[in-house]
Legacy VTK file of the C-alpha trace (Angstrom):
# vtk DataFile Version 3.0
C-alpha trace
ASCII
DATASET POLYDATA
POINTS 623 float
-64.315 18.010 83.338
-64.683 14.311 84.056
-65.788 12.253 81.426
-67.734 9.049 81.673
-67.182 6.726 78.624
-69.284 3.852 77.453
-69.026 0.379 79.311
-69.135 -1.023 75.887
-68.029 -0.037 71.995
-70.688 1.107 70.209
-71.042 0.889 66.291
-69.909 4.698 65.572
-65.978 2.866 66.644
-65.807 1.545 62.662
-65.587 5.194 61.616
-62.684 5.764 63.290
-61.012 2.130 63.104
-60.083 2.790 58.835
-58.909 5.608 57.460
-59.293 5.179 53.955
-62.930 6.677 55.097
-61.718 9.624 54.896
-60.858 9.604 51.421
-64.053 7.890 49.952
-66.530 8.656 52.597
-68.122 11.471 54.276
-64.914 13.450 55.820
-67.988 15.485 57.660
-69.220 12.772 59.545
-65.516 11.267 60.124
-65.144 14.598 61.671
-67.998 14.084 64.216
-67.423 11.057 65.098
-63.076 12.065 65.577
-65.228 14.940 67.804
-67.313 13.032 69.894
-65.122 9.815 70.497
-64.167 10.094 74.429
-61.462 8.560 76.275
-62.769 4.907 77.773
-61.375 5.477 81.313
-63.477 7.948 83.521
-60.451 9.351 85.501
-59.349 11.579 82.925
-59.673 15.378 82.302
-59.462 16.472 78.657
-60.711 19.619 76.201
-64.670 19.139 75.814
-66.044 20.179 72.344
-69.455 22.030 72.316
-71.788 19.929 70.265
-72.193 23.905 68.310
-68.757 23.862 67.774
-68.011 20.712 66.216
-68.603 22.174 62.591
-66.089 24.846 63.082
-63.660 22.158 64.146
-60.527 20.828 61.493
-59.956 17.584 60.635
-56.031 16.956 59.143
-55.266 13.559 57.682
-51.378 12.968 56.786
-50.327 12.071 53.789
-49.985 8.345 53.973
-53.129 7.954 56.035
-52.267 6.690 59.183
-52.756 10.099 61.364
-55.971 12.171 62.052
-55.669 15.418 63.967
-58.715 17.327 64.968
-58.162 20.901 65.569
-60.601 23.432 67.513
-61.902 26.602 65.841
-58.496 28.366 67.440
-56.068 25.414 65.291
-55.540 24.012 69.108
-54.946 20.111 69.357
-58.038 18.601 70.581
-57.671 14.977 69.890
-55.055 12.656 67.315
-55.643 9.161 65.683
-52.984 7.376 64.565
-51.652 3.787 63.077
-48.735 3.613 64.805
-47.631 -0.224 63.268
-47.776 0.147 59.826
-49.957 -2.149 58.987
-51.665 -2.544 55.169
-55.077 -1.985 56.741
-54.474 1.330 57.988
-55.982 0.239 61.890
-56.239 2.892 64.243
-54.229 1.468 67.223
-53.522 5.274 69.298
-56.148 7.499 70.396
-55.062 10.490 71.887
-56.475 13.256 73.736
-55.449 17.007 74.659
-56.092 19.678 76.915
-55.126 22.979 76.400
-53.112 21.971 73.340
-50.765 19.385 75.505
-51.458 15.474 75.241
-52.714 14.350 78.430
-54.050 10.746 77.890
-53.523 8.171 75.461
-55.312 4.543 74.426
-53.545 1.939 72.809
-54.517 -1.371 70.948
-51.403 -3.186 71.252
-52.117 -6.771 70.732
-54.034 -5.534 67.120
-57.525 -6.674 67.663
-59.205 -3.251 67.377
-59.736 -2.806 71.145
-57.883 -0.628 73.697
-56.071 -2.668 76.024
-53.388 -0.229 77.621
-54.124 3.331 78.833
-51.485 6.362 79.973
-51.659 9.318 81.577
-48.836 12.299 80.594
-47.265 15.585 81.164
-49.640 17.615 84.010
-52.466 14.401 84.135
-49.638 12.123 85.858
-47.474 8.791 85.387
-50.164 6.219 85.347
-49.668 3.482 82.639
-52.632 0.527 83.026
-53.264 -2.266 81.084
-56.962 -3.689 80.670
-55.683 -7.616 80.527
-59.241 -9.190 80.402
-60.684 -7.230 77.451
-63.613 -5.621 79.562
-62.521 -1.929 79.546
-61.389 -1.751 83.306
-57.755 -1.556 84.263
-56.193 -4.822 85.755
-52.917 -4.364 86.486
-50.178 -1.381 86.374
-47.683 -0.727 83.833
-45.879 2.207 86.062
-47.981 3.685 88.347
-46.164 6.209 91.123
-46.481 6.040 94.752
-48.545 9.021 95.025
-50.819 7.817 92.319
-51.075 4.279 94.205
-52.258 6.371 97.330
-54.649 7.997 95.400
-55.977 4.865 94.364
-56.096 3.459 97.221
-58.425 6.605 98.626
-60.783 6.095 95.334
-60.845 2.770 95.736
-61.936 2.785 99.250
-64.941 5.984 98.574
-66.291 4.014 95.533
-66.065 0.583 97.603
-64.247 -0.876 93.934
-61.886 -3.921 95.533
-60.840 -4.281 92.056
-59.481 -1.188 91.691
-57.620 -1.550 94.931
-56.464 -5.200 94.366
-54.782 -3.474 90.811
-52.500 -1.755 93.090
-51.084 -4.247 95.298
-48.625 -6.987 94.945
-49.285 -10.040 93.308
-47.633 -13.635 94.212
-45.712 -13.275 91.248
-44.815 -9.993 92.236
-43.782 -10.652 95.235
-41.085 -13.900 93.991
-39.767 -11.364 91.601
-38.494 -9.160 94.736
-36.272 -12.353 95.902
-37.017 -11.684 99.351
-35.199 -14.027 102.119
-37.486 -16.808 103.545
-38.213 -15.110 106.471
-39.473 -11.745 105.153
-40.960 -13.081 102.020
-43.472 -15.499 104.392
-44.288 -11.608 105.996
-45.215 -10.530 102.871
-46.809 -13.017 101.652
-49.135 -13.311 104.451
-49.783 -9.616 104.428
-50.825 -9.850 100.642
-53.463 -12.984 100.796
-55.276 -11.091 103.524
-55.608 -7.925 100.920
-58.934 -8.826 99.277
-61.092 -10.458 102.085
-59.975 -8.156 104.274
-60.972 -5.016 101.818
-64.682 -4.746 102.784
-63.503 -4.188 106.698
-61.086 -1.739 105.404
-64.156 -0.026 104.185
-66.368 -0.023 106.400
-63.797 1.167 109.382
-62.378 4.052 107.417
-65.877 5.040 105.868
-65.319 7.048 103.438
-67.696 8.886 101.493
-67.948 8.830 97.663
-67.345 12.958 97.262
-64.266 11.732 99.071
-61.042 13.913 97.841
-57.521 13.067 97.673
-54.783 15.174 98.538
-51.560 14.102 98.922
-48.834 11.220 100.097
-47.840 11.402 103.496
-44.125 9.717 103.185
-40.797 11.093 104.401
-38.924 9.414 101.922
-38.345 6.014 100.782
-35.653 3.435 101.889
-33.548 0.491 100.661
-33.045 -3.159 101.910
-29.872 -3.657 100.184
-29.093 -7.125 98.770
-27.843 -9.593 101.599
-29.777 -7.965 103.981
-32.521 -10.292 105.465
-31.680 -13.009 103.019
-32.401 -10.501 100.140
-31.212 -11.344 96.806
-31.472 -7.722 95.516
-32.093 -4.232 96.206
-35.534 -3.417 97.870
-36.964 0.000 97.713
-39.671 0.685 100.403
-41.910 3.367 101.998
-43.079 2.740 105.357
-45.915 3.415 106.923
-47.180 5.730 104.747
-50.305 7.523 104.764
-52.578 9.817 102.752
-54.150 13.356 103.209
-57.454 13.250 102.356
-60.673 15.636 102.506
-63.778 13.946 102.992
-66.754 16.810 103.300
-65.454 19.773 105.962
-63.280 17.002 107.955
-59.542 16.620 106.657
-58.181 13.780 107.805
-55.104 11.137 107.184
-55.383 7.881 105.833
-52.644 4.988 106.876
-52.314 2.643 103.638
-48.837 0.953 105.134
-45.997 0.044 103.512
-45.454 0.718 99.558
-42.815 -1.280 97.821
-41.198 -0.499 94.195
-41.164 -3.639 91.750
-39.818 -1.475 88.834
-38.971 1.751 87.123
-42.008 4.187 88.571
-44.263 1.513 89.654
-45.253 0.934 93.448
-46.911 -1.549 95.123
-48.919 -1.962 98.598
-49.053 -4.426 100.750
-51.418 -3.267 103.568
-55.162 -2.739 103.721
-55.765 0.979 104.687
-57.007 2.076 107.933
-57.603 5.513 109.804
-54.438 7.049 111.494
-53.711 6.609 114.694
-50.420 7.764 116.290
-50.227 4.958 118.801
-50.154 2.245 116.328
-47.017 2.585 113.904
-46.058 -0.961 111.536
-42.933 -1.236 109.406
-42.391 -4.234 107.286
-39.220 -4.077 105.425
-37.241 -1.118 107.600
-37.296 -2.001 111.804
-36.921 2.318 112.913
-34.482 2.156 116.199
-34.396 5.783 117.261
-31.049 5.887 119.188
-28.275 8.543 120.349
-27.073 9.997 117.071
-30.244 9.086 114.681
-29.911 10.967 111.535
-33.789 12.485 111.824
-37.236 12.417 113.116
-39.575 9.565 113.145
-42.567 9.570 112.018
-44.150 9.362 114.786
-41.801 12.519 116.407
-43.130 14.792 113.468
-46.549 13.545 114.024
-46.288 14.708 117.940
-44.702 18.063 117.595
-47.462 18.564 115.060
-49.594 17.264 117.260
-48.451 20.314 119.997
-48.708 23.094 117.120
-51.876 22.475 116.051
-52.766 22.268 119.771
-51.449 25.895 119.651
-52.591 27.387 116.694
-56.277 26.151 118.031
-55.533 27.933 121.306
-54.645 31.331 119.549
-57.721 32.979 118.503
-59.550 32.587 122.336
-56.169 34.292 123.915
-55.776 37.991 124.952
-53.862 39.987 122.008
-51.261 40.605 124.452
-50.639 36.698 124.721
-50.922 35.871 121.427
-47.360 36.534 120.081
-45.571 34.385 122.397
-47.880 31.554 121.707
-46.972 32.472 117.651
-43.439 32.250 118.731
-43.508 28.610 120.028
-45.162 27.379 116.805
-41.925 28.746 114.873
-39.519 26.975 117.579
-41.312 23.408 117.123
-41.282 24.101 113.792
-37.350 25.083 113.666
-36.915 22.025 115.507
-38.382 19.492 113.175
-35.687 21.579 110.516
-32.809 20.556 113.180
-33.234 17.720 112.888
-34.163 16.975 109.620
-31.892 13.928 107.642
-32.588 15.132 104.188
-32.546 18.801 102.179
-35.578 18.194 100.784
-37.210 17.762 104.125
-35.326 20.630 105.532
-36.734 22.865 102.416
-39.970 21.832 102.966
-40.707 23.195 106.421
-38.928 25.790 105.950
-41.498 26.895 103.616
-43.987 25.845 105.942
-42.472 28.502 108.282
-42.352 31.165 106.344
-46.159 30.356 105.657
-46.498 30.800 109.211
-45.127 33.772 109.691
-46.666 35.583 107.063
-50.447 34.247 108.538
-49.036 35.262 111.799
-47.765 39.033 110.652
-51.091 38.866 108.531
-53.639 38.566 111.543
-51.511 41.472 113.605
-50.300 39.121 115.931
-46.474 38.526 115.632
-44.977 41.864 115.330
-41.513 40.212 115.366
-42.466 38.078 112.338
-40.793 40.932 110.066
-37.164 40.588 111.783
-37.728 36.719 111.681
-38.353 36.115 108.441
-35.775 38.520 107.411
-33.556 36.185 108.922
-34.638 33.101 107.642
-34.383 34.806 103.905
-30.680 35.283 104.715
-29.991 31.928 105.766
-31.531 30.522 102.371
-30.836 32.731 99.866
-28.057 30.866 97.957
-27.042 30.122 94.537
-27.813 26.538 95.394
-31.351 27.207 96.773
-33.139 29.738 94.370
-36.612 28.014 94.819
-36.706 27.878 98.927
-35.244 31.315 98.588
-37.638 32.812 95.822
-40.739 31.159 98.149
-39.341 32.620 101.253
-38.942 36.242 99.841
-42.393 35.920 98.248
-43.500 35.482 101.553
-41.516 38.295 103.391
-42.851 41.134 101.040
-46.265 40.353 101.981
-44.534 40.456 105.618
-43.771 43.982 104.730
-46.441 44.784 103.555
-49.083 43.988 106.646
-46.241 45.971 108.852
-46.432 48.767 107.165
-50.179 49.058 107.000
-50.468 48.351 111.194
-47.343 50.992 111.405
-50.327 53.785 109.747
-48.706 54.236 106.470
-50.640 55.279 103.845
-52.654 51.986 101.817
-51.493 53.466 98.971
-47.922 54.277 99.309
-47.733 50.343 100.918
-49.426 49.015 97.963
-47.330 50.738 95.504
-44.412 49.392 97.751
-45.440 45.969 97.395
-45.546 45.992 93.929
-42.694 47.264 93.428
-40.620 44.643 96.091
-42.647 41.823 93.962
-41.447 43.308 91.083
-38.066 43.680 92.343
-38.413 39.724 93.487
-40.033 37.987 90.370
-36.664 39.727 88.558
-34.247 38.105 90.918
-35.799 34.783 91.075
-37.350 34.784 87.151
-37.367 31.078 86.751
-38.725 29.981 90.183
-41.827 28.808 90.506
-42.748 31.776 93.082
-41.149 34.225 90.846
-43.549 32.820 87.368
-46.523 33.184 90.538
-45.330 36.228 90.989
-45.383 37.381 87.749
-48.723 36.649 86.908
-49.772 37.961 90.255
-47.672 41.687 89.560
-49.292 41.329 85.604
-52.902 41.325 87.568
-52.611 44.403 90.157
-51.156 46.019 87.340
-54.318 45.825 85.799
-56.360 47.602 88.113
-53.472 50.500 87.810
-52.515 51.006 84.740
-55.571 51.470 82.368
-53.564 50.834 78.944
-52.749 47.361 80.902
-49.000 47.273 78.631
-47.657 46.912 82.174
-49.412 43.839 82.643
-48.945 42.456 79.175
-45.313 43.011 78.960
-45.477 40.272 82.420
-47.633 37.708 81.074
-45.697 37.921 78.148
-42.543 37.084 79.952
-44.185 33.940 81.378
-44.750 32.992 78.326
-41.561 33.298 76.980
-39.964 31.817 79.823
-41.770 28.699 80.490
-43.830 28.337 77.007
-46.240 25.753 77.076
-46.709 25.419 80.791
-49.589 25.713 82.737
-48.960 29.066 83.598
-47.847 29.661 80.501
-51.379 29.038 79.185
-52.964 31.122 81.621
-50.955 34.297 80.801
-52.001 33.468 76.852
-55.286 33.521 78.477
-55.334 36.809 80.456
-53.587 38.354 77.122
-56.633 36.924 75.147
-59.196 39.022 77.535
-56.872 41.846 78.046
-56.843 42.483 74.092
-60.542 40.953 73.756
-62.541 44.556 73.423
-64.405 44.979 70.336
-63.845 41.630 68.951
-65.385 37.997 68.344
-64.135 36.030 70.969
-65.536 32.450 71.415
-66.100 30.385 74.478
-67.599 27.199 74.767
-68.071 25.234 78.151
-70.441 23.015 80.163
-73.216 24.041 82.851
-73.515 21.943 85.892
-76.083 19.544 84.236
-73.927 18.639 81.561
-75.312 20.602 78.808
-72.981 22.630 76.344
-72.775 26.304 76.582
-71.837 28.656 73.376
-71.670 32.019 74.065
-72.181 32.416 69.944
-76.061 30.947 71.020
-76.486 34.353 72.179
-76.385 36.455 69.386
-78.636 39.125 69.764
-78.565 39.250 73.452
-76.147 41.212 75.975
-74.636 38.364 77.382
-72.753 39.518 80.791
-70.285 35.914 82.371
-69.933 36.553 85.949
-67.104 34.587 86.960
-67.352 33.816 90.783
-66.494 31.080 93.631
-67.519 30.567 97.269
-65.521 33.623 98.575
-66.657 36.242 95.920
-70.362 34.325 96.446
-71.453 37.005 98.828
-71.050 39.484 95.893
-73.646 37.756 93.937
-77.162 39.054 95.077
-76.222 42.651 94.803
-74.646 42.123 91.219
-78.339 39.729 90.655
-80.205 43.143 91.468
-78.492 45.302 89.052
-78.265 43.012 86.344
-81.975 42.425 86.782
-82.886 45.738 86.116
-81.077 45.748 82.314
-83.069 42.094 81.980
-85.900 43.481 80.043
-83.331 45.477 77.532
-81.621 41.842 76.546
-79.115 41.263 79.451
-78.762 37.282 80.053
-76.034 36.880 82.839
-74.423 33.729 83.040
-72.384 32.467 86.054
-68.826 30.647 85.408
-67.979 28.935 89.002
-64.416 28.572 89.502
-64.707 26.374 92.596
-62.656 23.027 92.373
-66.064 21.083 93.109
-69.622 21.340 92.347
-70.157 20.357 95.951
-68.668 23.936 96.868
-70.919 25.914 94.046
-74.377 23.562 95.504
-73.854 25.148 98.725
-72.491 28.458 97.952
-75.945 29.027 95.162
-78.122 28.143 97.847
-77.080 30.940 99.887
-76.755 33.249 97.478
-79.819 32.554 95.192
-79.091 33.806 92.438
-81.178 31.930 89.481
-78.660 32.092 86.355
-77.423 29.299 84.737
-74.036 28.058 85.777
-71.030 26.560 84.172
-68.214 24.430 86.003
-65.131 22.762 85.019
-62.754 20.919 87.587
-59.863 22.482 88.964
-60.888 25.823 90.152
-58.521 28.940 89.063
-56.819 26.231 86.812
-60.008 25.010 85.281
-60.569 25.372 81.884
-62.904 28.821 81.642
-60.011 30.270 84.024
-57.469 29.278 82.035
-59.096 30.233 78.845
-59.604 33.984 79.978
-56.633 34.114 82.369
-59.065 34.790 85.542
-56.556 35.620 88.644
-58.928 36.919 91.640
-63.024 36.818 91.561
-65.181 37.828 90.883
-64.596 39.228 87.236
-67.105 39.867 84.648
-67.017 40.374 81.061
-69.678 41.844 78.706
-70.429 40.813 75.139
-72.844 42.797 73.150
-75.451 41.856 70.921
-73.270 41.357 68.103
-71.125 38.801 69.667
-68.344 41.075 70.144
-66.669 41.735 73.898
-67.639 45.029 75.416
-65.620 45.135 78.024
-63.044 42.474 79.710
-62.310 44.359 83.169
-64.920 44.428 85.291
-64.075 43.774 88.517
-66.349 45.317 90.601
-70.193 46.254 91.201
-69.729 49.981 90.895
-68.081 48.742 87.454
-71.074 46.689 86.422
-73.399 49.352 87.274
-71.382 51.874 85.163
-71.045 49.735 82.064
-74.480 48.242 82.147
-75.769 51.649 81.918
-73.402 52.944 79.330
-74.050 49.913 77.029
-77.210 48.365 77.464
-80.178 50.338 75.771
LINES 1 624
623 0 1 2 3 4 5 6 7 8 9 10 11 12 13 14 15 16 17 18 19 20 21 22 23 24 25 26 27 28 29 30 31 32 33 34 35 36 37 38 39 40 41 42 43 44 45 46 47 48 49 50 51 52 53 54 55 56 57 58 59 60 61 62 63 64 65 66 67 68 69 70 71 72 73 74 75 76 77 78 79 80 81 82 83 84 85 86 87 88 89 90 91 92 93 94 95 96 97 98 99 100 101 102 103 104 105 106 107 108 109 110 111 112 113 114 115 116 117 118 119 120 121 122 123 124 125 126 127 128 129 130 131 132 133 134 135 136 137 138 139 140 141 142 143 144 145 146 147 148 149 150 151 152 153 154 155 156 157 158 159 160 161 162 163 164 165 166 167 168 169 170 171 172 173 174 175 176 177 178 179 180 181 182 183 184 185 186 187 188 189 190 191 192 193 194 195 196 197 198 199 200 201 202 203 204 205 206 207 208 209 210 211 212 213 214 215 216 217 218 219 220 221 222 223 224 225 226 227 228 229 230 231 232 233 234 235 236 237 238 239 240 241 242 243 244 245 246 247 248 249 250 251 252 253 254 255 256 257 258 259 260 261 262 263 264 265 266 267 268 269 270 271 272 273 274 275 276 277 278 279 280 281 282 283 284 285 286 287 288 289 290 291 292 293 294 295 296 297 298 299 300 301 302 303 304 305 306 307 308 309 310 311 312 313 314 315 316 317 318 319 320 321 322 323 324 325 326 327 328 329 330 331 332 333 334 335 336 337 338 339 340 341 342 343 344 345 346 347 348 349 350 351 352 353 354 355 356 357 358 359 360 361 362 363 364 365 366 367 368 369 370 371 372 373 374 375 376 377 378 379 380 381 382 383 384 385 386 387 388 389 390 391 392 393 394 395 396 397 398 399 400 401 402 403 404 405 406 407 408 409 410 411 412 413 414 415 416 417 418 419 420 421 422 423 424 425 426 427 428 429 430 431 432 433 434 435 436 437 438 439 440 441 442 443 444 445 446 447 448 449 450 451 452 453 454 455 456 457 458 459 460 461 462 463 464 465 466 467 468 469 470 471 472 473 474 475 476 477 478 479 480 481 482 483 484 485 486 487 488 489 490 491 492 493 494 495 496 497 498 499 500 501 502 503 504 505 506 507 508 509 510 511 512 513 514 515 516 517 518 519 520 521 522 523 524 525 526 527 528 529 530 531 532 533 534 535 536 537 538 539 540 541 542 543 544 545 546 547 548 549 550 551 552 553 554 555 556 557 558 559 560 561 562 563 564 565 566 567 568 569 570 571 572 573 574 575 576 577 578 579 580 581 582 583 584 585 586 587 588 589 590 591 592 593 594 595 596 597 598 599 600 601 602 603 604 605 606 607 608 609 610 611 612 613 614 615 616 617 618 619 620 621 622
């Protein structure tokens, strides 16, 4: 969940700034405060603390009282205050914030004056490291900030119409002398960079973005170097040229050009051009002058861009064609795509269309259009799987058992006998390829179906187990805790805390003495929702409050998915979809899913999956 901080310090900060409080003052009240201090950057996702819960929460103050840990109900990390000088007066100069038990931001006072004046983002929240130079709370300048992030910046920057926020990412005069450019190319630059903040509100207005804008990724082939001597240069210069940005701004995806990006230090990038919309006519280098001659090592830009260009043209083409025509058209879109692999300069770019293929394929196979898709990809798993390529080889065999699998249900074979097939090829895969990050996917994804088989569900423990003991800590990791947490959940206390969509906390221990049923649901399980509305509204009057947990990544997706299906419970949301917080927390794989607690506060059933379920234990449990 985002979270908005103050513009200013309030007077609550002197509880936190001393912590010989804790010792002579009210260590209940140091706890609150510890609970309700929030990070002073917006752009930052953390573990929210229901205002219920706070009571149940642990403070920990270390021996020579310069740390203060607060701890969730569960002994999870939730947020850490530290003197990290050693200074007599004990002065809080680290604040540090969690989610799901791993540090994600932290706030530093590093000039002593009680304020935060640097701010960094870590592990799965990202490289950023800012510093707030002007004492007013916003960030000024970068500390290391990576090129993706810059992008991103750029795109935010542009859909909140914030030209300080862009001017924070682009190079400064003194910037630019520290590059020792030659004469020639430093004038270029330095041009290019004076224009950057007059020329920002145009920028805006001819891209026109909107502020629900989302970022999705940097468009770069890879970056290059200007080495020293070269146009006058007195060192190394590392470059990206003409990138540009994926971005999703309502139903239209679209690419944004934001130019060249140039690296001043260790992980910290710089641009130089004000962003404009793509266009494939009009390509600009700085630094690196492409000449695309006899014996070029790979693709330009603008080469990908046009074969691209002719598969989407394809692809669009497809679904209007006679089935008889549609697996030749299927097979070109495999040969442009081969070709861009041809001729391909690096592995990396080589790996990563040949995942896109194997994507392909498997949509291809998946609509019963590319009966050849099976022999294909067969293939292409042959070609890659070496000892030197275990992740392109794990994501390509991923791809060719579901392959399998939609050939053998258009050959007739029995749905059953090619399920159980499946799972047993995934199984066969995620044990090959254990350490991959398709084969942990696959894992969790075996540990799920197994669910709906197996009724004891040890099959499916035993495999979120293993993720956990393979990559403990991760993401993933966390989710398989989670899934074992509702998978072992029956017949006990299990709390869950979150926020509804206006903000307000939820606590499921609020309930007590109600069935409480969460229904947890996104835009492609929405049509589900008015038939599971009608049963649950005939156990209303015996205590049944249902309670809807959205796992869409944006509330703009759950607005327009409730207003079809009109269903009137309360909702809860959390950022990041199947990875948000309430998904994480109960390991939720594939909506919709509901669970049941009773009115004792104690889970009555984790696993139902389905409205014949919900009908069956509504009426077995609530009387």
């Amino acid at each position: 969940m985002r979270i908005v901080s103050p513009s200013i310090f309030t007077a609550v900060f002197i509880a936190l700034l001393v912590f010989p409080l804790c010792v002579f003052g009210d260590m209940s009240a140091l706890r609150d405060t510890a609970a309700r201090w929030m990070p002073l950057q917006s752009d930052v996702e953390i573990d929210l603390i229901a205002e219920e819960e706070i009571t149940l929460c642990e403070l920990v103050i270390s021996d020579d009282f310069r740390q203060m840990r607060l701890l969730s109900p569960q002994r999870v990390v939730l947020r850490n205050f530290a003197d990290t000088d050693g200074d007599p007066d004990r002065q809080v100069d680290q604040w540090s914030y969690f989610l799901n038990g791993v540090e994600v931001y932290r706030e530093m006072d590093t000039d002593g004056d009680g304020t935060q004046d640097q701010f960094r983002w870590m592990n799965s929240a990202g490289t950023r490291w800012g510093v707030d130079t002007t004492g007013d709370g916003r960030i000024d300048r970068w500390k290391e900030i990576s090129a993706e992030e810059v992008s991103r910046e750029i795109i935010l920057a542009l859909a909140t119409r914030d030209v300080q926020r862009f001017m924070a990412v682009t190079l400064t005069a003194e910037e630019l002398r520290s590059l020792e450019l030659g004469s020639a190319l430093n004038s270029t630059v330095a041009q290019k960079i004076a224009a950057l903040q007059p020329g920002f509100a145009g920028a805006i207005a001819s891209v026109a973005l909107s502020s629900n804008t989302e970022w999705y990724q940097l468009n770069a082939v890879m970056p290059g170097v200007v080495p020293q001597g070269d146009q006058g240069n007195r060192r190394d210069v590392h470059v990206y040229e003409n990138a540009s940005t994926t971005i999703g701004d309502g139903n239209n995806i679209r690419q944004v050009v934001i130019g060249t990006l140039v690296k001043i230090g260790n992980n910290n990038w710089r641009a130089i051009d004000l962003p404009r919309n793509f266009d494939e006519e009009h390509i600009s280098f700085t630094f690196i002058q492409p000449a695309h001659l006899q014996g070029s090592t790979g693709p330009t830009d603008s080469e990908v861009v046009a074969i691209m260009n002719q598969v989407y043209a394809i692809q669009a083409q497809i679904p209007n064609l006679p089935a008889a025509q549609r697996p030749e058209r299927h097979r070109e879109v495999v040969a442009l795509l081969l070709e861009i692999v041809r001729q391909s300069a690096t592995q990396d770019e080589r790996e990563n269309w040949i995942r896109q293929i194997a994507d392909t394929i498997m949509d291809a196979v998946g609509r019963d259009e590319y009966p050849e898709g099976g022999e294909q990809i067969a293939t292409l798993f042959g070609t890659v799987n070496r000892p030197t390529m275990q992740e392109l080889a794990a994501h390509v065999r991923s791809r060719q058992i579901m392959v399998d699998y939609y050939i053998n249900l258009a050959s007739g074979m029995d749905p059953m006998r090619a399920y159980t097939q499946w799972l047993d090829d995934l199984e066969n895969m995620v044990t090959t390829f254990p350490t991959t990050e398709a084969g942990l996917e696959g894992m969790m994804q075996l540990a799920s179906y197994r669910e709906m088989l197996d009724p004891t569900n040890e099959a499916s423990l035993r495999w979120y187990r293993r993720v956990i003991e393979l990559v403990p800590g991760q993401p993933i990791a966390l989710k398989a805790q989670g899934a074992i947490r509702r998978l072992t959940a029956e017949g006990t206390v299990v709390p869950f805390q979150a926020r509804d969509t206006t903000g307000r906390a939820f606590d499921i221990a609020e309930h007590r003495g109600q069935f409480v049923l969460l229904c947890f649901w996104d835009t492609h399980s929405a049509a589900q929702l008015p038939l599971i509305n009608v049963i649950t509204d005939r156990f209303a009057s015996a205590g049944l409050t249902t309670i809807g947990v959205n796992l869409d990544s944006d509330e703009a997706a759950l607005r327009a998915s409730l207003q079809r299906a009109g269903v009137p419970w309360r909702q809860l949301h959390s950022p990041g979809g199947l990875n948000s917080a309430p998904a994480v927390y109960w390991g939720i794989m594939t909506p919709p899913y509901m669970i049941l607690y009773d009115r004792e506060g104690r889970v009555v059933r984790a696993n139902i999956s389905s409205v014949e379920d919900l009908q069956h234990v509504l009426t077995e449990f609530v009387k």
